[in-house]
C-alpha positions as CSV (number, residue, x, y, z in Angstrom):
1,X,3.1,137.6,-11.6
2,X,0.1,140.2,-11.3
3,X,-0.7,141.3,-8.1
4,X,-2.4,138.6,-5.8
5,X,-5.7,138.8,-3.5
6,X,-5.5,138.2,0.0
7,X,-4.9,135.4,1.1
8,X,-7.7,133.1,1.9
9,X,-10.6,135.5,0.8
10,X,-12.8,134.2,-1.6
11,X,-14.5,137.0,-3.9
12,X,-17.8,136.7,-2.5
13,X,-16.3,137.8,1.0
14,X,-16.7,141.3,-0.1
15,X,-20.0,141.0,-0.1
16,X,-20.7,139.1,2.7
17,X,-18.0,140.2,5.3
18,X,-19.5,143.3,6.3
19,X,-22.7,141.3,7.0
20,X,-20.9,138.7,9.4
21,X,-19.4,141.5,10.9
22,X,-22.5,143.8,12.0
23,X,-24.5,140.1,13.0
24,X,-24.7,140.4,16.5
25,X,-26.2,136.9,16.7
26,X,-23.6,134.8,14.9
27,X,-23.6,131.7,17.1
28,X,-19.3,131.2,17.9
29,X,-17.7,128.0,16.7
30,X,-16.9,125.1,19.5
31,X,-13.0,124.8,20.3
32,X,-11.7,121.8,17.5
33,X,-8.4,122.7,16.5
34,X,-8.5,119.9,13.3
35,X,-11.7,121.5,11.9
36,X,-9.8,124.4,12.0
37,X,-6.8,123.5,10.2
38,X,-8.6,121.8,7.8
39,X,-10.6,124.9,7.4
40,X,-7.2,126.7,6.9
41,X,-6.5,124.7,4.0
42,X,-5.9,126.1,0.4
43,X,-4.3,125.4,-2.7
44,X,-2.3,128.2,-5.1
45,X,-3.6,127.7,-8.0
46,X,-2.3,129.3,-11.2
47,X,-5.4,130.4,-13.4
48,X,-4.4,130.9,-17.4
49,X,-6.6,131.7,-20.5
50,X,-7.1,129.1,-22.8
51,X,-4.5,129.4,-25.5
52,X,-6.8,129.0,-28.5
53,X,-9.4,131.4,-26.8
54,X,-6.9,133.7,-26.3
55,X,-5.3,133.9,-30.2
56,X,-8.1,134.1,-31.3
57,X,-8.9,137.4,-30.4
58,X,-5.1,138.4,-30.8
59,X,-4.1,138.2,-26.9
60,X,-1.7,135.2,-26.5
61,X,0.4,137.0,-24.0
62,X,-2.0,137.9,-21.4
63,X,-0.8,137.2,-17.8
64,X,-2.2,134.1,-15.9
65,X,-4.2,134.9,-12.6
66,X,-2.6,133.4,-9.3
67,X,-5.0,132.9,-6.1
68,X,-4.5,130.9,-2.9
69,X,-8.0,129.4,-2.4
70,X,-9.2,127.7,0.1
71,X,-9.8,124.1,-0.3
72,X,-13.5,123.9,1.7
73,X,-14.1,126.9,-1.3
74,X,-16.0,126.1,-5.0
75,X,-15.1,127.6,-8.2
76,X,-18.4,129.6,-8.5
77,X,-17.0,131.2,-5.8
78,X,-14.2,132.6,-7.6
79,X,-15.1,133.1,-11.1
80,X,-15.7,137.1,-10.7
81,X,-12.5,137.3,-9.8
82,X,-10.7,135.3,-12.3
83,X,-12.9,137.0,-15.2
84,X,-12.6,140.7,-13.6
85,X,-8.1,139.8,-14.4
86,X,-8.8,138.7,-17.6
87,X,-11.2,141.3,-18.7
88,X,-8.9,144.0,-17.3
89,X,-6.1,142.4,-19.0
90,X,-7.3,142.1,-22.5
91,X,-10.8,139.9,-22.7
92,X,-14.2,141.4,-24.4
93,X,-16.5,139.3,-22.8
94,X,-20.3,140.0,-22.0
95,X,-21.7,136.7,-21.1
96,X,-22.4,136.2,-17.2
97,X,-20.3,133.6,-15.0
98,X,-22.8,131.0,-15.8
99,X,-20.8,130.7,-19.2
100,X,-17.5,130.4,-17.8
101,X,-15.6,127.2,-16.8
102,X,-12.6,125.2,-16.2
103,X,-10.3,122.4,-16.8
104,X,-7.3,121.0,-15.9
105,X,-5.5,119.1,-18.9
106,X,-8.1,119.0,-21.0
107,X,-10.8,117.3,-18.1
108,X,-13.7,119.7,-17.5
109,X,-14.1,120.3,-13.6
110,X,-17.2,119.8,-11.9
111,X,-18.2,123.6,-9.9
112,X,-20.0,121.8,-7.5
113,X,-17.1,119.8,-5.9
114,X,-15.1,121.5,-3.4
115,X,-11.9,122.9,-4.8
116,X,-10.0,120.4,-2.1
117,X,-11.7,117.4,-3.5
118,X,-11.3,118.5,-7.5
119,X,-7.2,119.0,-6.7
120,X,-7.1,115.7,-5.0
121,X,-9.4,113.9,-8.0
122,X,-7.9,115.7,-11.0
123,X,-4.0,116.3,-9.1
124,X,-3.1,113.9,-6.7
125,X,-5.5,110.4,-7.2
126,X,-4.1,111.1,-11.2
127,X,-1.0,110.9,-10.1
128,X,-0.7,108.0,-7.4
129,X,-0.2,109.8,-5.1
130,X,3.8,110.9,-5.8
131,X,2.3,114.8,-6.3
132,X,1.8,114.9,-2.4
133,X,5.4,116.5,-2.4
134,X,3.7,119.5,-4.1
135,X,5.5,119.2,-7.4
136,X,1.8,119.9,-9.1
137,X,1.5,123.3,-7.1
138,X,0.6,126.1,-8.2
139,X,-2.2,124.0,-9.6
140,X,-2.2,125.2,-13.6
141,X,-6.2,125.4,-14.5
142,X,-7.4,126.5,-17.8
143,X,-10.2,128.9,-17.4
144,X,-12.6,128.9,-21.1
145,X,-15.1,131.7,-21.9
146,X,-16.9,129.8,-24.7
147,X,-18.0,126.5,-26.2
148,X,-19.3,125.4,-22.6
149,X,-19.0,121.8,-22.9
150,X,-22.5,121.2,-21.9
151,X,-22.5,117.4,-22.4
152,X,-20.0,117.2,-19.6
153,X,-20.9,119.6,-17.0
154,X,-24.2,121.4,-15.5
155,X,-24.5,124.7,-17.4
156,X,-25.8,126.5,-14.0
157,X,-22.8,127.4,-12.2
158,X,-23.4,130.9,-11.1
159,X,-23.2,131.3,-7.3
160,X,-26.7,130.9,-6.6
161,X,-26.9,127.3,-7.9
162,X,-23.5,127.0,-6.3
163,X,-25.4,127.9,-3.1
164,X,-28.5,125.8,-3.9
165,X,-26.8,122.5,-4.4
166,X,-24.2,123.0,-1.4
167,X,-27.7,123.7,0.4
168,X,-28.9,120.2,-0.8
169,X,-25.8,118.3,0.1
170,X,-26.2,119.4,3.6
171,X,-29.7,118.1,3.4
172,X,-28.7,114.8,2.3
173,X,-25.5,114.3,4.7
174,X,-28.4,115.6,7.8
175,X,-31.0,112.7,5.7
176,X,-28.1,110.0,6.4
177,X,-26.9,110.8,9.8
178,X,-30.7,111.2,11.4
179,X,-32.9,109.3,8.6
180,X,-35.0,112.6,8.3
181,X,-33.9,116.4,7.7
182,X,-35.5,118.2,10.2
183,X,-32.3,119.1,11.8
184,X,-31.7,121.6,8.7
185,X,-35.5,122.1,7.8
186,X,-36.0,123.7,11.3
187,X,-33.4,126.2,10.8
188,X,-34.4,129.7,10.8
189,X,-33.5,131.2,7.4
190,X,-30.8,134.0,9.1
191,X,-29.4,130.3,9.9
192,X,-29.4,128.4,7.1
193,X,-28.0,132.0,5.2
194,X,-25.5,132.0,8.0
195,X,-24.3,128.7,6.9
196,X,-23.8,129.5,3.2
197,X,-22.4,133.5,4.2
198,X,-19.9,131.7,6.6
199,X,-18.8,129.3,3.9
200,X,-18.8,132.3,1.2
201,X,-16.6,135.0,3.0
202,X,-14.2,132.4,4.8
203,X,-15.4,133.0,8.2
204,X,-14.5,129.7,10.3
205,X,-16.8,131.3,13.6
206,X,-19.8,132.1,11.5
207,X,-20.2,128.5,9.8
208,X,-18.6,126.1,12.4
209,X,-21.2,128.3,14.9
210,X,-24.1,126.8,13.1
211,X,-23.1,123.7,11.7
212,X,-21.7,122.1,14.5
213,X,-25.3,121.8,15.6
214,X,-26.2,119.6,12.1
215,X,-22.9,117.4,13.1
216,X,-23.7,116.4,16.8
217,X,-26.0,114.0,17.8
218,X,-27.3,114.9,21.0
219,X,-25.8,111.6,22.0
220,X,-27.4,109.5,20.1
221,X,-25.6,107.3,17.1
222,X,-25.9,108.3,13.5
223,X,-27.8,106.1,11.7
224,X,-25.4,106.1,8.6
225,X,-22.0,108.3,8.1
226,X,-22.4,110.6,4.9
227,X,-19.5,109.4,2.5
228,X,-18.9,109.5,-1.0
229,X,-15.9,107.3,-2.4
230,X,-14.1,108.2,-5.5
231,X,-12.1,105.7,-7.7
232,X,-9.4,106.5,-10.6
233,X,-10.3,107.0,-13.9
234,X,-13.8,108.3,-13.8
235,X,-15.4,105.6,-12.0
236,X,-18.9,106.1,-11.2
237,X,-18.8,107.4,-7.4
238,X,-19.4,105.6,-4.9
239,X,-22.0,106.8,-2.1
240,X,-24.0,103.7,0.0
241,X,-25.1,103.4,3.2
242,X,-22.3,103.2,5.6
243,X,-23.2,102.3,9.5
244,X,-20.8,104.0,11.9
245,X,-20.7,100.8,14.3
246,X,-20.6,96.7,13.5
247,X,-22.8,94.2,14.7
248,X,-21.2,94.2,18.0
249,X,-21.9,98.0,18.5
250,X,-18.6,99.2,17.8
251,X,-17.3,102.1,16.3
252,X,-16.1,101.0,13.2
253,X,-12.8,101.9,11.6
254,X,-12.5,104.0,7.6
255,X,-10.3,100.6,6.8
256,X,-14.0,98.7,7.6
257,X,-16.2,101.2,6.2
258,X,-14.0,101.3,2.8
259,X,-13.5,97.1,2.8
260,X,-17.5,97.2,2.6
261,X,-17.5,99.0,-0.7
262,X,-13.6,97.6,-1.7
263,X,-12.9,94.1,-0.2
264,X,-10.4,93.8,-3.0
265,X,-8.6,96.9,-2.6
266,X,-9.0,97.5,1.4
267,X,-9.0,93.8,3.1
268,X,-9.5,93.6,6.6
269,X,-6.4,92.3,6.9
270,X,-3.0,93.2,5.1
271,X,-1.2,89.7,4.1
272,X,1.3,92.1,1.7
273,X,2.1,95.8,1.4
274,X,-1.1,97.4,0.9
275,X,-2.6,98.4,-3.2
276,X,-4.3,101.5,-2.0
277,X,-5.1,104.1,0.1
278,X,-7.9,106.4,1.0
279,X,-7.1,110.2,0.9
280,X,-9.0,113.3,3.0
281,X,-8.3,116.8,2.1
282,X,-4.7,116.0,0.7
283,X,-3.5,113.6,3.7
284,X,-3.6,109.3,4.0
285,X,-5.3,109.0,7.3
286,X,-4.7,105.7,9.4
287,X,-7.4,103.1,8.4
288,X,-7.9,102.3,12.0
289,X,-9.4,105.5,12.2
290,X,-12.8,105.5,13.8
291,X,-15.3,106.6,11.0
292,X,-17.4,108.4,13.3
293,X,-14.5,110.6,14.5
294,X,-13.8,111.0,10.9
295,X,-17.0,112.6,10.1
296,X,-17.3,114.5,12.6
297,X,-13.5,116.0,11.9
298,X,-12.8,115.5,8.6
299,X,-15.8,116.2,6.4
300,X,-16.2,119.4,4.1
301,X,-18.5,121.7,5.0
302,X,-21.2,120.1,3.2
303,X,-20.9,117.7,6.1
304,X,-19.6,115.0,3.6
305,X,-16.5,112.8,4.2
306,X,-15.2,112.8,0.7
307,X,-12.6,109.5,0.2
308,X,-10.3,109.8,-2.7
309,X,-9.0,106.2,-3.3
310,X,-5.2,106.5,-4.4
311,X,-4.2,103.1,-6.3
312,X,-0.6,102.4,-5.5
């Protein structure tokens, strides 16, 4: 195994740690210990040249790449790295990121999911759920450096349009919650770039500091929660508007939220062992969860609550 990066350090960190460091003004993150560990997160993942790539430039022994990334990360954010191993090792390649990508068993993977939402997709929802026990890990993505298969995935993946669509996530998730974006719009650049920098370098205290003030409410009740519902076999995702209370003003539960969108799959009440569940970040939360609590908890930092529905 070559040598590995540290752990939990995207590559972009090197370029954006010293700038968190010397920023006096970084607003500090509020005390919530689950953020954190879900921050934490990360998936080994085992990076390896794709075999017909590879002989056909004669180098069909070159070493695989192995990196513990962190799940809230995107693979725009690791590409130098990976192509910076296989150059060293034995690759002539001029072309910029923007021409590399990614797939695991032969499925192309979208660079502007999460890396925490493509393992649970592409891993653990394509399994049933039995990989929870880690048997899939480290996760064995093929990296490609041609043939881009541009009728299945956005040829735009350097880290700028990584950055730009992250940027418009956030928009939408603060369009749901307040029915406007003027939460985000009347950020100061330094903050919105302190967002994106926190999220690039790994830095928990620079990110959670500003966007904890996009997830609160100032006491007042989100008009919608922003989720996005994912079924098996490439079904269309699911995103509608999702009220965080009922028509008695209560806090509704993920288990009501999901049986809006899945009345077959998630009934309100069990009369048998239950067909499915809904997975966050790797882990099958109770239904009776309040939704609300899970937004504000649970979502990736693009403010999201991303359900991965796991048919049993």
């Amino acid at each position: 195994m070559p040598p590995q990066p540290a752990q939990g350090r995207t590559p972009a960190a090197a370029s954006s740690t010293s700038t968190s460091a010397n920023t006096s003004s970084t607003t500090s993150a509020p005390h919530n210990p689950i953020a954190k560990v879900i921050w934490e997160g990360s998936i080994p993942i085992q990076f390896s040249w794709d075999k017909a790539e590879a002989a056909a430039v004669g180098s069909s022994a070159v070493e695989s790449f192995f990196y513990e990334a962190q799940r809230c990360s995107y693979l725009s954010l690791l590409t130098s790295h990976v192509r910076k191993h296989f150059v060293d090792m034995a690759l002539h390649f001029i072309g910029d990121d923007a021409e590399v990508w990614y797939d695991y068993e032969g499925t192309p993977l979208k660079w502007h999911y999460p890396l925490g939402l493509l393992y649970d997709i592409h891993g653990l929802q394509a399994s049933s759920g039995q990989a929870m026990n880690g048997s899939l890990l480290p996760w064995k993505v093929t990296v490609h450096f041609q043939n881009f298969p541009i009728d299945k995935l956005v040829k735009s993946q350097a880290v700028d349009s990584c950055k730009d669509f992250f940027m418009s996530m956030i928009k939408e998730a603060d369009y749901l919650r307040n029915g406007s974006t003027k939460k985000v719009m009347n950020m100061s650049k330094s903050d919105q770039t302190q967002l994106w920098d926190g999220l690039s370098s790994n830095n928990y205290d620079r990110f959670w500091g500003m966007n904890h003030k996009l997830m609160q409410n100032d006491g007042v009740m989100a008009r919608n929660i922003p989720i996005r519902i994912y079924l098996p076999e490439s079904c269309p995702v699911i995103q509608e508007p999702a009220s965080p209370i009922d028509d008695r003003e209560q806090p509704k539960t993920l288990r009501q939220i999901l049986n809006a969108s899945l009345p077959d799959l998630f009934p309100l009440v069990e009369t048998g062992p239950p067909v499915a569940a809904a997975m966050i970040h790797g882990v099958i939360p109770n239904l009776d969860t309040s939704a609300i609590w899970a937004s504000q908890n649970m979502s990736y930092p693009d403010n999201f609550l991303h359900l991965v529905i796991i048919i049993k």
